[in-house]
N, C-alpha and C positions, 0 to 999 in steps of 0.2 A: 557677681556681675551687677553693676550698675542699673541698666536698663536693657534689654535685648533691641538690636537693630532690626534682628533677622533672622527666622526659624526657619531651617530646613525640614523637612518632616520626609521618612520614606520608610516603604513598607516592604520588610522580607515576611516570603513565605515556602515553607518547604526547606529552610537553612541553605547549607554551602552545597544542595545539587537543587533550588527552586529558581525561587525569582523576585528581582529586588523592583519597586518602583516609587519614583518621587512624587510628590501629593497632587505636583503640575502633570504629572505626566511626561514629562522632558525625557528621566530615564524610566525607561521599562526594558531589564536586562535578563538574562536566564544567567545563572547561577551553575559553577560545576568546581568540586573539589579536583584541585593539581592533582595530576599522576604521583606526584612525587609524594601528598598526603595517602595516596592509596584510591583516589578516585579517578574516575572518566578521563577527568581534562577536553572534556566536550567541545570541539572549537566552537569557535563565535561566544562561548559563552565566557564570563569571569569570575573573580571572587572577589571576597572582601580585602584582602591582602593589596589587589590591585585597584579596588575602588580608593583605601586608604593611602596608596602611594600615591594616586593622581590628585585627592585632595589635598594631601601634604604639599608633594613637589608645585601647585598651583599656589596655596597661598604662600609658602614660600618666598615663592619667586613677590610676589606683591609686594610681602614685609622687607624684601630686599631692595627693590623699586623704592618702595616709602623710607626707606635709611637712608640708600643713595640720595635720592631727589634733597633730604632735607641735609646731607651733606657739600650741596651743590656738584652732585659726581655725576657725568652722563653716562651712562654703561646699558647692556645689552647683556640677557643673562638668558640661562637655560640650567634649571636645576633637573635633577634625576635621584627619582624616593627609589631605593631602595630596601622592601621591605622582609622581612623572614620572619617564618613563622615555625615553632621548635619545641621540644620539650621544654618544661619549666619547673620541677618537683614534679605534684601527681599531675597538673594539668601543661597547658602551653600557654607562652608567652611571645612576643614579637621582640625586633630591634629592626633598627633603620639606620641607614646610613644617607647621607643626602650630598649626592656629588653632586655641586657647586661650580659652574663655568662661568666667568665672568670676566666680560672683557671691555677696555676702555679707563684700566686703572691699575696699576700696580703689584705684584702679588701681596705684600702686607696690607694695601689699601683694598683690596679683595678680602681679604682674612678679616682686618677690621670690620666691612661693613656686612661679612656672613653674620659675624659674633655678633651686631647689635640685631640682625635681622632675626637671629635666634632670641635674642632677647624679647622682641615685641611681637612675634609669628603666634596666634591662636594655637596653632598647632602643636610648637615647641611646648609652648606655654602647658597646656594642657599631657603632653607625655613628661614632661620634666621631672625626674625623680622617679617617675614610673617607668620607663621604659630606656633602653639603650639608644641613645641618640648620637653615630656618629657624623661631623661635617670634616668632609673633604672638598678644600678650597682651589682651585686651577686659575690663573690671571691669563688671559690670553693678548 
């Protein structure tokens, strides 16, 4: 990285059954492992799996904003992270899937401007190689 714009900073404590909070204080969330890992699934509370899919699918949606606009496309979008979390050898590993709705442009001109939005997405950028990333595209 060049120069940083902007550091998030947030503090867990207590891991996947405590509590996460951002430095602003904006989130202050309680923490519960899924049923389906073997824990609580405490309602009102979340985890990291879905902290990570609302990050993803948010800036997503931006890096797709920012392709379209410089494509001169007007569109309207709603992405959905997708994310699991799974065995992986001795530990676990994640994969995402990122369903893709966009409407106001063609289905290849959708497919188009997922692929460069994956291209320029912090997000992508950052799991690429690492981790299972796949896009499902929808033209409405």
């Amino acid at each position: 990285m060049e120069k940083a714009l902007y550091t998030a900073a947030a503090t867990a404590q207590g891991g996947r059954q405590g509590t996460v909070t951002s430095s602003d204080g904006t989130l202050n969330l309680d923490l519960s492992m899924p049923k389906a890992l073997g824990g609580s699934g405490k309602e009102g509370a979340t985890n990291p799996e879905q902290l990570f899919a609302a990050g993803y699918s948010a800036c997503f949606d931006s890096a797709l904003q920012l392709v379209a606009s410089q494509a001169k496309k007007k569109i309207t979008s709603a992405i959905t992270a997708n994310v699991s979390i799974g065995k992986e050898g001795e530990g676990f590993g994640l994969a995402v899937e990122l369903a893709v709705e966009v409407e106001g442009v063609s289905q290849e001109e959708a497919e188009e401007l997922v692929e460069k939005a994956h291209q320029v997405c912090p997000y992508s950028r950052a799991t690429r190689n690492n981790i299972e990333v796949k896009l499902t595209t929808t033209a409405k």
